[in-house]
N, C-alpha and C positions, 0 to 999 in steps of 0.2 A: 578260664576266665582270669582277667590280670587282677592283682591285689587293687590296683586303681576302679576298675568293676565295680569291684565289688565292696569296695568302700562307698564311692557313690550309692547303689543299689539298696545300701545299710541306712545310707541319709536320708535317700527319699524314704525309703518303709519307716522310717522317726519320723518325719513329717507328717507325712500321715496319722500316724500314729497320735501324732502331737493334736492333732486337727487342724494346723495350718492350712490344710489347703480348701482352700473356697467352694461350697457348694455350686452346682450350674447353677447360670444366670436363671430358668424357669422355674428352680424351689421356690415357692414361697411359702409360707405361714399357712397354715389351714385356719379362715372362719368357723366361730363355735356360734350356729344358730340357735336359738333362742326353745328353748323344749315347746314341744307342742301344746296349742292348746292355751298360751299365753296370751293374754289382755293385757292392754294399757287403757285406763288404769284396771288391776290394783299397781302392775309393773309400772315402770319410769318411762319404757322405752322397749324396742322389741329389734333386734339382728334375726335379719332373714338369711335364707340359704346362701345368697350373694353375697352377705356381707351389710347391707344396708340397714341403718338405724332406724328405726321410725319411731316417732311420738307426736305429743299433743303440744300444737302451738297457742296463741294468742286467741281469743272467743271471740265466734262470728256467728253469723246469724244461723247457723244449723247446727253449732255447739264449738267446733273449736279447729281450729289450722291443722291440716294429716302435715306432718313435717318427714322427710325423710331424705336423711342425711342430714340434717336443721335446716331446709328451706321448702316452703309449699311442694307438693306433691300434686305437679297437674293441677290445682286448685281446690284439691279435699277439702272436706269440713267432717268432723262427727264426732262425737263423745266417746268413740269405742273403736279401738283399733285391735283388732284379733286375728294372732297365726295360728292355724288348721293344719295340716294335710299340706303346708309348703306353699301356703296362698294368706295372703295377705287381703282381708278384709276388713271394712269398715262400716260403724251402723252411725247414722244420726240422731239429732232428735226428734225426728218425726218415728223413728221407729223402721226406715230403711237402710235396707242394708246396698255396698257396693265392693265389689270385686277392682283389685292393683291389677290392670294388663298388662305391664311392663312399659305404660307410655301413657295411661291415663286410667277411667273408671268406668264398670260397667255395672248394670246392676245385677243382684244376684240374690239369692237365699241365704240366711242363718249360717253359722257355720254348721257343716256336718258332722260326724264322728268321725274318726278315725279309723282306718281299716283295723278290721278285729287282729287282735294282739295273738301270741301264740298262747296254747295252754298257760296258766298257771295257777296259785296257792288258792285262788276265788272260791269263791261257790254263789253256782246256780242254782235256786230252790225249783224254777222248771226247766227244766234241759228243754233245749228244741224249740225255743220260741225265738229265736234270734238275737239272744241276753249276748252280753260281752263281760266277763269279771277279770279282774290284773288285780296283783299286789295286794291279796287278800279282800277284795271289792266282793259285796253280796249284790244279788239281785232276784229276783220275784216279777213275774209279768209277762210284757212282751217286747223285744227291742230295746233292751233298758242295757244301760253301762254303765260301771261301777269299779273305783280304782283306787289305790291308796286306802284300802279298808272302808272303804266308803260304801253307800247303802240303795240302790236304785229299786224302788219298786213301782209298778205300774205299767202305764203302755208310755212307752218312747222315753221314759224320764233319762237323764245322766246326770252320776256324781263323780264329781274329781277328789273331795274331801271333804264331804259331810252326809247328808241324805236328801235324795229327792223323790218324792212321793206323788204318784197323782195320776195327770196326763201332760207329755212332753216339757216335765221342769227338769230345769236345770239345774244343779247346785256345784259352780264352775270353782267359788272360792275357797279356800280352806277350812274345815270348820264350818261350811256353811251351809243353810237347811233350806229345800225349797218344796212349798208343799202347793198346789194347785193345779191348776189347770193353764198351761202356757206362761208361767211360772218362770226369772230366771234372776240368780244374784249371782254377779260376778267378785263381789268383794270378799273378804276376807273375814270369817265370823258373823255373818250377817245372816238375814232372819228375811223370806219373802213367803206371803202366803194369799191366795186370793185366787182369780182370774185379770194373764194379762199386766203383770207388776213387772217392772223391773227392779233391782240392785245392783248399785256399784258400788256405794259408797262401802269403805271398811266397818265392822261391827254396826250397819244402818239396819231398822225394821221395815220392811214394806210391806201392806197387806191392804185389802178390798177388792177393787176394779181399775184397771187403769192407773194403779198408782206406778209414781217415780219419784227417787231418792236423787235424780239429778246428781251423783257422784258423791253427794254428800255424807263424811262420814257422821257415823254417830247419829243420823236422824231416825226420826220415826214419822212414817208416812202415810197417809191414808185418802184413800178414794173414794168414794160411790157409784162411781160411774163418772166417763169423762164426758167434756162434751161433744154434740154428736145429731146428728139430721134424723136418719130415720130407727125407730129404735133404741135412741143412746146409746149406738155402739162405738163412740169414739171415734178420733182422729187419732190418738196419739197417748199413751202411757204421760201422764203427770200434767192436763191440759185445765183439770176440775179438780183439784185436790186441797190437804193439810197436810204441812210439815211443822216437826216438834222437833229440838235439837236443845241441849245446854250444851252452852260453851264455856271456857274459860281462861285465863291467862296470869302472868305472876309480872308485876314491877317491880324493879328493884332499886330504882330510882328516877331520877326526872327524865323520865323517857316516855314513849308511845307504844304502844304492845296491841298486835289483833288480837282479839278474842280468836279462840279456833275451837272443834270440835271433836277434833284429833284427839283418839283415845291416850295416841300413844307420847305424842309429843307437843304440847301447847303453841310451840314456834311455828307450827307448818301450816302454813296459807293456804295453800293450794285446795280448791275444793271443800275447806274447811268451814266457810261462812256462807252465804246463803245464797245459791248458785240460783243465774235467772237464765231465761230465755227469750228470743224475740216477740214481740205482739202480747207482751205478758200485764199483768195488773197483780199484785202483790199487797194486801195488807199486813203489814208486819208489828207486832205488840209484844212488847218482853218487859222483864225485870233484869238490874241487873244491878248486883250487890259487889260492895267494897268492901275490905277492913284488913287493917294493920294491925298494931300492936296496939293503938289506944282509940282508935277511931272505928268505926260502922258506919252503915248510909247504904241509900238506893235510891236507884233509875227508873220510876214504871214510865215506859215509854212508850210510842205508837206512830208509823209510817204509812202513808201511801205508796208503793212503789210502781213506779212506771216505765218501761223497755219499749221502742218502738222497734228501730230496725239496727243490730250493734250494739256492744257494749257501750260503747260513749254515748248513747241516746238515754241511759238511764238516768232518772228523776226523781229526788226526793219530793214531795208532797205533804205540806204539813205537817214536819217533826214537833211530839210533843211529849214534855220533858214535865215529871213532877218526882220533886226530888223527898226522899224519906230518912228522914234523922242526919247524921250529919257524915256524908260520905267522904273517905280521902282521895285525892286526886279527882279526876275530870274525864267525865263520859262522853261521846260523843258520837253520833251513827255517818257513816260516807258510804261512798262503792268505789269499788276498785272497775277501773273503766279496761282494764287488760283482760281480766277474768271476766270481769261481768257479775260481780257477787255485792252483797251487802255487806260491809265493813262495820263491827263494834268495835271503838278506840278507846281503848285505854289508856292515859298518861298519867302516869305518878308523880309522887312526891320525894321525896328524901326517905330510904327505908323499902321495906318490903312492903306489898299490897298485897293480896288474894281478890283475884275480880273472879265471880261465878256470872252466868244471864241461861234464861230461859225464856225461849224464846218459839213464838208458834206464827207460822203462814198460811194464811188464806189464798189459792194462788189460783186466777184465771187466765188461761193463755187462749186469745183467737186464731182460730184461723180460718183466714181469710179464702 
């Protein structure tokens, strides 16, 4: 070999070396899907095996825009968008659920579980009933799963992280407890108990028959049964219900500020005020108190509210205002026609305010 050889030969192995030289045209990036088991909400957003973003757009008459990629998905609608098993599912608010075909929607069951995990740190209190434990997860029963130290007992219960007790509850969110019968809270710290309830909202209670926290954090929910033809067995999870929430927000000058419910952050809108639905009738009555540094004052207030078909069909009814001692800044109730929620506005003064409300819905939804 000539000293010329093998000079070159020395160049290209530095190149290399160096990484100058260019991957094939068909490397790309590998997508990082979304861990299983994922909801929107409590998540933002969900990446499937493809690649594809999915979330929650603008509110329509069965809860809200399937977006994926940011634009309608074949025309979905639903309050819940959930990856399983590599499959993209959706539930509305009637309480149906539909299956992504790669081109449009079909309908389908609940998600399912996951195919059982291999051994690990869990424990089973009955071997041999078809229990599934991971990552330190207890269970007791029959078909019950339990992960992240989490607690399942019963027939069919699953926990992700917190405890689910009963028949077939769920307890999907962090922290969070489901004790019933058909039982299910997807939020994070929240609290569902009865026959038939749902949860999504963050740190929300749900318990009776038929109740729903409609995404709402921070409420407290309650049903007796929804309504319904023969028997009172319902149409739908949250149709005959009471929701309780305090909200609140901070001025810090001549500005406007929603109330929110949001444990964690007063700013966040979304789902934070008092989320409605189609064909609905809402009375709504709160308190809501002001004070700065030298001033106090309150709002006992009270609304009709009315949703026909779409967020922009909704109707204030009668607002009425009785004011107590002498409040700073300026109260006032609206809705937001994008969401679909009931708006408390705050506008301040000059200086910091503290605005607290407590606030309770009486809510009838028909259907037709």
């Amino acid at each position: 070999m000539s000293d010329i050889e093998t000079l070159d030969r020395r160049a290209f192995l530095g190149v290399v070396a160096a990484g100058l030289i260019a991957a094939p045209l068909g490397a790309q990036a590998q997508t990082t899907a979304s861990p299983d088991e994922t909801s929107v909400p409590p998540a933002a957003s969900i990446t499937d095996a493809g690649g594809d973003t999915w979330a929650l757009g603008a509110a329509t008459a069965y809860g809200y825009e399937i977006l994926r990629n940011g634009i309608s998905a074949a025309g979905g609608q639903g309050t819940l968008i959930n990856w399983t098993n590599a499959q993209i599912k959706v539930q509305n608010n009637t309480g149906a659920w539909y299956l992504w075909d790669g081109g449009g929607w079909a309908t389908t069951t609940a998600p399912g579980p996951p195919p059982p995990p291999p051994p690990s740190n869990g424990w089973d209190l009955t071997p041999g009933q078809g229990n599934v434990v991971q990552s330190g997860g207890i269970t007791a029963g029959q078909n019950c799963i339990a992960r992240n130290g989490a607690t399942a007992i019963g027939l069919g219960c699953e926990a992700a992280g917190g405890l689910a007790e009963g028949r077939y509850a769920q307890a999907k969110g962090n922290d969070s407890v489901a004790m019933g019968v058909g039982v299910a809270h997807y939020g994070d710290n929240g609290v569902v108990r009865g026959w038939n309830n749902v949860g999504t909202g963050n740190q929300s209670e749900v318990y009776g028959v038929h109740a729903n926290d409609r995404g709402m954090a921070g409420a407290n929910t309650f049903a007796s049964g929804s309504n319904g033809y023969e028997g009172n067995e319902g149409q739908a999870a949250g149709d005959a219900q009471t929701r309780r929430a305090v909200l609140r927000c901070i001025t810090t000058g001549v500005e406007t500020q929603r109330m929110s419910s949001n444990a964690n952050d007063y700013r966040v809108a979304f789902n934070t005020s008092l989320t409605t639905v189609d064909q609905c009738a809402f009375f709504v009555k709160g308190v809501t108190v002001a004070r700065n540094a030298g001033q106090a004052g309150a709002w006992e207030w009270s609304v009709l509210l009315l949703r026909a078909v779409g967020a922009a069909s909704i109707q204030l009814i009668d607002p009425c205002f009785v004011v107590r001692g002498n409040p700073p800044g300026t109260f006032a109730l609206g809705f937001d026609s994008d969401w679909g929620v009931l708006t408390l506005n705050c506008t301040g003064t000059f200086g910091v305010i503290d605005w607290v409300a407590s606030v309770l819905s009486v809510e009838c939804v028909f259907d037709a």
